[in-house]
C-alpha positions as CSV (number, residue, x, y, z in Angstrom):
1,X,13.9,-29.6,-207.2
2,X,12.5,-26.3,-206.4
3,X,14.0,-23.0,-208.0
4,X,12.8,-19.4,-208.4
5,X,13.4,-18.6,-212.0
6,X,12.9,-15.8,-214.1
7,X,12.4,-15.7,-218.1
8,X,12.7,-12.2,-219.0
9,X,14.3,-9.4,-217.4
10,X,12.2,-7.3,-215.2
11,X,9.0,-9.7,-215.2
12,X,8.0,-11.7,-212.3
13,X,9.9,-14.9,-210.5
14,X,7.7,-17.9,-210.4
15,X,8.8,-21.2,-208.5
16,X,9.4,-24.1,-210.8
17,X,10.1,-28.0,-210.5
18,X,13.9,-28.3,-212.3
19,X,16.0,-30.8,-213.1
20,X,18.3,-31.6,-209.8
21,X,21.8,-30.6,-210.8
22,X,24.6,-32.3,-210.8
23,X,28.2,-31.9,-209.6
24,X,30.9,-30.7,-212.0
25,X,34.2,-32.7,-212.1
26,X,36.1,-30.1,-210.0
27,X,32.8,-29.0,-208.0
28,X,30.3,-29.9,-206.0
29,X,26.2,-30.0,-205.6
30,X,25.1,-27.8,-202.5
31,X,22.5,-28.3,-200.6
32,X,20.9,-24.6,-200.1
33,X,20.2,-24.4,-196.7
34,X,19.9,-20.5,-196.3
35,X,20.2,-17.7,-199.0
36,X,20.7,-13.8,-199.0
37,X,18.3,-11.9,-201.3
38,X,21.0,-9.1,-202.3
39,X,20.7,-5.7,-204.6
40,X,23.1,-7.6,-207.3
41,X,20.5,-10.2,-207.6
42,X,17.9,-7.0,-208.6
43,X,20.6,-5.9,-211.0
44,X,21.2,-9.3,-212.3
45,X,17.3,-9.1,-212.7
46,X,16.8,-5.5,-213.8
47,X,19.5,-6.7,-217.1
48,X,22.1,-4.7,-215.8
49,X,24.4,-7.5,-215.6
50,X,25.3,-8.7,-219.5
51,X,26.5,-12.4,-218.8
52,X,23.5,-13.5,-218.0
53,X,21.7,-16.6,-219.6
54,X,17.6,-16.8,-219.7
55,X,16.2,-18.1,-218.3
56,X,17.7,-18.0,-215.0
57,X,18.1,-18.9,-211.3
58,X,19.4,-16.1,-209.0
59,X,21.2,-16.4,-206.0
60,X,25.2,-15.9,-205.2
61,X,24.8,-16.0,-201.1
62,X,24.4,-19.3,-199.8
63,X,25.4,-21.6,-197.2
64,X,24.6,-24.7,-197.0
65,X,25.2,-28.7,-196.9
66,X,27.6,-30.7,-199.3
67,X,25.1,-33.4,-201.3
68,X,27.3,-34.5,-203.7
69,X,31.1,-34.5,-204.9
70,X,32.8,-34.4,-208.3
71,X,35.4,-37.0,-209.2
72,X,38.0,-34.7,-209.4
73,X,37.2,-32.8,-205.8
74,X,40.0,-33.8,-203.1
75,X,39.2,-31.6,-200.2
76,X,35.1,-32.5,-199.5
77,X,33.8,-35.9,-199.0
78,X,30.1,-34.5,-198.7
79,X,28.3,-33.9,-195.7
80,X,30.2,-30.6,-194.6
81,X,28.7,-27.6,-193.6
82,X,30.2,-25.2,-196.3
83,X,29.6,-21.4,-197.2
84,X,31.6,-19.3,-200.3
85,X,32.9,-16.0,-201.9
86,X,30.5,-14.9,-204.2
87,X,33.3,-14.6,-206.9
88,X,35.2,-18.2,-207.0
89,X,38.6,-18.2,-208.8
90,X,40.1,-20.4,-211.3
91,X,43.1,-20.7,-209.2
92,X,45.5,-19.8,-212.2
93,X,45.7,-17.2,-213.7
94,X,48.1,-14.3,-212.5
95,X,45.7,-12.7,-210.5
96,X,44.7,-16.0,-208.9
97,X,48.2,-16.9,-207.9
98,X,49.1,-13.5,-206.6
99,X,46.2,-14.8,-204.1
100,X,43.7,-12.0,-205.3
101,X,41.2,-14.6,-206.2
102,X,37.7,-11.9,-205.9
103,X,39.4,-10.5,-209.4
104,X,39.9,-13.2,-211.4
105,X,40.4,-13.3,-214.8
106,X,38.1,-16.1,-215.4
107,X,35.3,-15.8,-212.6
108,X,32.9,-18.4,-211.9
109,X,29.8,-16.3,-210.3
110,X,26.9,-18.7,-209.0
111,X,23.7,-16.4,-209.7
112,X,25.9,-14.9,-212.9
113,X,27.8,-16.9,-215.0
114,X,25.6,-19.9,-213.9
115,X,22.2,-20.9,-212.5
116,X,22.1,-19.7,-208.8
117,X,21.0,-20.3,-205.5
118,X,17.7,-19.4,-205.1
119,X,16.8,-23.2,-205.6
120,X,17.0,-26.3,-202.9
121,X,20.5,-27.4,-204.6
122,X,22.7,-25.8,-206.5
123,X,26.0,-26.9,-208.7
124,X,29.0,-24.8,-207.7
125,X,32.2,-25.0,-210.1
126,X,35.9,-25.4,-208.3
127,X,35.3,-26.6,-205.0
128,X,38.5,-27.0,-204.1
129,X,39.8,-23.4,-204.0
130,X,36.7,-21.9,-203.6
131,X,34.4,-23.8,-200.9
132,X,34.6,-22.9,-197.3
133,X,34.2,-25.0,-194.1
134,X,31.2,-23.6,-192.1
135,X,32.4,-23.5,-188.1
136,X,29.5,-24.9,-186.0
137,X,29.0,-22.0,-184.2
138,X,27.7,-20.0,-187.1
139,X,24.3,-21.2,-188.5
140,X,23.5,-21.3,-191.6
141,X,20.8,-17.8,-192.4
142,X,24.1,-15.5,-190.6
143,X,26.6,-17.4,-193.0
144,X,24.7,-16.7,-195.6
145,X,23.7,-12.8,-194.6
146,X,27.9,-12.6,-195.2
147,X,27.2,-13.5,-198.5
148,X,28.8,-10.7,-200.6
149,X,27.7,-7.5,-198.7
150,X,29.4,-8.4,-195.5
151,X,32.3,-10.2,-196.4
152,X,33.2,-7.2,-199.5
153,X,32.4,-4.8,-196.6
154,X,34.8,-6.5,-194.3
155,X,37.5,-6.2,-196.7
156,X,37.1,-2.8,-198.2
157,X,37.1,-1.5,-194.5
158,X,39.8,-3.7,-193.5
159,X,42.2,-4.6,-196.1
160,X,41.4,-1.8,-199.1
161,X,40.8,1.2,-196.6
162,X,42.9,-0.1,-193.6
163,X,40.9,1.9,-191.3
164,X,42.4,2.3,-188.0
165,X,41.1,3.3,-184.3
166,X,40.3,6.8,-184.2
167,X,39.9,7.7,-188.2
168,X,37.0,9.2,-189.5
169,X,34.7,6.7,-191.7
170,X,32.0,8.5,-193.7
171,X,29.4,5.5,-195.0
172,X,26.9,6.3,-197.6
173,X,23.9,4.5,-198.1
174,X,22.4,2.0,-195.2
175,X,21.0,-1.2,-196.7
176,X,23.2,-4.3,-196.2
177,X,26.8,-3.0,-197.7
178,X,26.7,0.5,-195.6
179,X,25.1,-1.1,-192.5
180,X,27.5,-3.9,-192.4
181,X,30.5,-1.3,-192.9
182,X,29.2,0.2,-190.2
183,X,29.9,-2.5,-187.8
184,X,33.1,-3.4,-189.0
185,X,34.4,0.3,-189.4
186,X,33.4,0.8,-185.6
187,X,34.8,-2.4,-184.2
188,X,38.0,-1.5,-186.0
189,X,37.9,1.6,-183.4
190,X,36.7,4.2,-186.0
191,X,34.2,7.0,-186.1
192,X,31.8,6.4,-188.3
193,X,29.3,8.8,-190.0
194,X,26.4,7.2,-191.5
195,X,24.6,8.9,-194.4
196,X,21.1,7.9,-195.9
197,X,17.4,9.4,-196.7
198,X,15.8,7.2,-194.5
199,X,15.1,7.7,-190.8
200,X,14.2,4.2,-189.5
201,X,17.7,2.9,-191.3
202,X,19.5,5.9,-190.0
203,X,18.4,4.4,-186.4
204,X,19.9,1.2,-187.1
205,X,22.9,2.5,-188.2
206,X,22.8,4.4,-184.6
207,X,22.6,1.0,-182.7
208,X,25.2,-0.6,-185.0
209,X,27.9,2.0,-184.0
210,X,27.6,4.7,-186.0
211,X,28.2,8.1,-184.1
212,X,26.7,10.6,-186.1
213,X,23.5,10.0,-188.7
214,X,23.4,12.4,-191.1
215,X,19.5,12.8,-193.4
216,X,20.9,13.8,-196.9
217,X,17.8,15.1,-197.5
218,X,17.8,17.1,-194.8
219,X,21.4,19.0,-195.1
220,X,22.3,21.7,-197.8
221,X,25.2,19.7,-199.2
222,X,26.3,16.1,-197.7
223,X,30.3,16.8,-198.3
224,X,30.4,20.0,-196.6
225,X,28.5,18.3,-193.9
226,X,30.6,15.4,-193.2
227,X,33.6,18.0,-193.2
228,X,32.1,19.9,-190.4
229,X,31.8,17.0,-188.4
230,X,34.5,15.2,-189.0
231,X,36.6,18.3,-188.5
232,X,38.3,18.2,-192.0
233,X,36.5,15.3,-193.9
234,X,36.7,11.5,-193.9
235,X,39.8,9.4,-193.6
236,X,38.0,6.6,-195.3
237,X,34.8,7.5,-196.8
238,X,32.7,4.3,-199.0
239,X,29.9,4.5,-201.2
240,X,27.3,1.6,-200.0
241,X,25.0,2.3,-202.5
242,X,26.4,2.3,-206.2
243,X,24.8,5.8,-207.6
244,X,26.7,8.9,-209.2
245,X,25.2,10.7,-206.6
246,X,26.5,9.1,-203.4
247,X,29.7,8.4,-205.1
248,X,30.5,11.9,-205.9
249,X,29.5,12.8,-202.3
250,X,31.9,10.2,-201.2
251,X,34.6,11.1,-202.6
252,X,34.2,14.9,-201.8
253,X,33.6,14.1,-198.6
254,X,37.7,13.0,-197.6
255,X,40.1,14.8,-196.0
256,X,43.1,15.7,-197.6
257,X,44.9,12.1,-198.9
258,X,41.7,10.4,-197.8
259,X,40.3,7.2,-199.7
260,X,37.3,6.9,-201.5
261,X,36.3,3.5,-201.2
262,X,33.7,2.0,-204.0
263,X,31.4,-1.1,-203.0
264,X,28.2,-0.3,-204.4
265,X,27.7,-1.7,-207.8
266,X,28.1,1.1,-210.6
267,X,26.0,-0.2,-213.6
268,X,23.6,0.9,-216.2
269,X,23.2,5.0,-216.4
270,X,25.7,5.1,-213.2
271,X,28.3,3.0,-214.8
272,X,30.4,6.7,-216.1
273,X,30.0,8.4,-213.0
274,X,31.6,12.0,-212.4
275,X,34.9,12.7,-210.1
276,X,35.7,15.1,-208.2
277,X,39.1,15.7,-210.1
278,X,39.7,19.0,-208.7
279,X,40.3,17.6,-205.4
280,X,41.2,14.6,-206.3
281,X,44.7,15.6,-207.7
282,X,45.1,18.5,-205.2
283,X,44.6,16.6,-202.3
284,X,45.9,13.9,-203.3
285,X,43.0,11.4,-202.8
286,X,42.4,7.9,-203.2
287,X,39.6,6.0,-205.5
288,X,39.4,2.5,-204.6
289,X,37.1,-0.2,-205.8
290,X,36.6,-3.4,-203.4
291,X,35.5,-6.4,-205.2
292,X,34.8,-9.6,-203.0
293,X,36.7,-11.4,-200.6
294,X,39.0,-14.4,-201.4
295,X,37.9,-17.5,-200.0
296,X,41.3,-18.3,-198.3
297,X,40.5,-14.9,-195.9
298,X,36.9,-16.2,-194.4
299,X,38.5,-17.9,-191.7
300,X,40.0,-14.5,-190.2
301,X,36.6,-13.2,-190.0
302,X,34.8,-16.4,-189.1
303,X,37.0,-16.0,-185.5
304,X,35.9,-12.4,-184.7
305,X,32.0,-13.6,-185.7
306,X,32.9,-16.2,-183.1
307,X,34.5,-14.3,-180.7
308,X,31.7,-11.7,-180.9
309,X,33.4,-8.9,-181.8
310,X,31.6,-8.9,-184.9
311,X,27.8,-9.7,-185.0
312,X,26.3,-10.1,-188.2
313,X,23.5,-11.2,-187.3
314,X,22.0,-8.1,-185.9
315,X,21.9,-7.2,-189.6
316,X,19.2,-9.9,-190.5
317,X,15.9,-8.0,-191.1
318,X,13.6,-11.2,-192.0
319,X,13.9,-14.8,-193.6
320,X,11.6,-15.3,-195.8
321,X,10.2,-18.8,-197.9
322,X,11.4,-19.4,-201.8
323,X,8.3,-18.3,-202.9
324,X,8.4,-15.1,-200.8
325,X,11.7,-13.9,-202.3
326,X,10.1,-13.7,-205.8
327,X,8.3,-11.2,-204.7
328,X,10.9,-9.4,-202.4
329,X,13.4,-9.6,-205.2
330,X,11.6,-7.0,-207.3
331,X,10.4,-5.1,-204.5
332,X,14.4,-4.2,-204.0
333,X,13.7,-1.3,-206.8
334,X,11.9,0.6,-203.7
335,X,14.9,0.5,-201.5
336,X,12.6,-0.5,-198.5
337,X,14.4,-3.6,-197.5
338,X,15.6,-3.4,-193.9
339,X,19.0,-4.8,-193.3
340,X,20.0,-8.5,-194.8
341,X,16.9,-10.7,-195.9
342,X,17.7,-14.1,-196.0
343,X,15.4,-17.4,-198.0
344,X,15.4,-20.2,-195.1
345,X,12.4,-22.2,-196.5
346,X,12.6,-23.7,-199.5
């Protein structure tokens, strides 16, 4: 088969014939009919990410066709349209039975802790508790733009933040995480302040629902900002991004007993990022990570994708071919990639 694969960290992605895999006892083979291209695939790349194994195959956001089924596998025959969390639990251990699956104990992470999706087939572990039936109303390039930026979105807005109609979202950062929070934050009935440096992405954010689009680089301080127009600060406020910058403006940007909510990926020289303690313990404020959805929780949002309450698919700025997301993969260190870019060619 055909795989993007890299050798060394932070030197270029070349397309390569590979051995076809082959189903694991409890798992399956998937056929790759659409991938995301996601900022965790650039950290995976960059090194940030230590489990890696060179060289590798990216790719954790992928929907596609069941080619083959391991002996042990009960619930797929092969043939089913089929998407999944980007974390897939062991369906064990205590976090795992306390159906909190996205922080398992012992993850298995397609584009992490094994060769990925950027490839025409890919082996995924633990099928059973972990795969999720496609419906047929939702094609395969916006199934996999859910991938892990939507669907963590979904659930920090909705489960970790439990934002409600007329609270004050602050989002920082609009690429994939921050737009798609947008969305959801809005059609939860929220007012939603999106923050970035960018113009053009502050405009999306606009036609995605966002009622006020706030230029960081064009305001004196982004937290006293966001107070002013929120009147007070942010209910919910979520850092999109993964930086100690937007992070700190985050949380700084609540209300009294507001929530900080943290999606973006914290890693290499952001990885010990300041608080605002201060505040923090005198106003009582929240720091919340969101890791993930569980697999058993895709069904929920799959109805409101199908009822059209939520459109993901407005967040798709271009598919592009294997061999075109070798390039685009590195380019993510520019942060010029406009919405969710999804691999449809292979």
């Amino acid at each position: 088969m055909k795989a993007a694969v890299y050798e060394e960290f932070q030197k270029p992605l070349k397309v390569q014939n590979v051995p076809d895999p082959t189903p694991p006892d409890n798992g399956i083979v998937l056929k790759v009919e659409a991938n995301g291209i996601c900022r965790s695939d650039w950290h995976g790349w960059m090194g940030h990410i230590g489990i890696i194994q060179l060289p590798h195959i990216p790719g954790h956001e992928m929907a596609g066709t069941i080619a083959a089924v391991g002996k042990n596998v009960k619930r797929w025959k092969g043939g089913e349209r089929v998407t999944l969390p980007f974390c897939c639990g062991c369906g064990v251990c205590p976090q795992c039975l306390s159906g909190n699956q996205q922080v398992c104990e012992d993850q298995f992470v397609p584009g992490f802790t094994a060769k990925g999706s950027f490839a025409e087939y890919v082996a995924i572990d633990r099928a059973d508790d972990n795969v999720v039936l496609l419906p047929d109303e939702i094609d395969f390039v916006t199934a996999a733009s859910l991938g892990c930026r939507f669907v963590t979105s979904f659930r920090a807005i909705v489960d970790q933040g439990k934002v409600s109609a007329g609270e004050w979202v602050a989002v920082h950062g609009c690429g994939g995480v921050g737009l798609s929070a947008i969305m959801i934050a809005h059609a939860a009935g929220a007012n939603v302040v999106a923050i970035d440096i960018a113009d053009d992405k502050l405009k999306f954010a606009k036609s995605l629902g966002a009622d006020v689009t706030l230029n960081a680089k064009n305001v004196k301080s982004v937290p006293d900002t966001v107070r002013d127009v929120t009147g007070g600060g942010a209910h919910v406020s979520v850092d999109a991004l993964g930086s100690s910058l937007t992070a700190f403006n985050s949380a700084s940007s609540l209300r009294r007993r507001g929530k900080h909510i943290q999606v973006g990926l914290m890693l290499a020289e952001d990885a010990h990022a300041a608080v605002p303690m201060d505040i923090l313990v005198e106003w009582e404020l929240e720091i919340i990570g969101s890791h993930g959805m569980q697999a058993f929780k895709y069904p929920g949002l799959f109805e409101l994708i199908k009822s059209g309450k939520l459109e993901p698919q407005k967040l798709i700025g271009k598919t592009v071919s294997l061999e075109e997301a070798c390039k685009e993969l590195p380019n993510m260190s520019n942060f010029a990639t406009h919405g969710v870019m999804v691999i449809n060619k292979f």
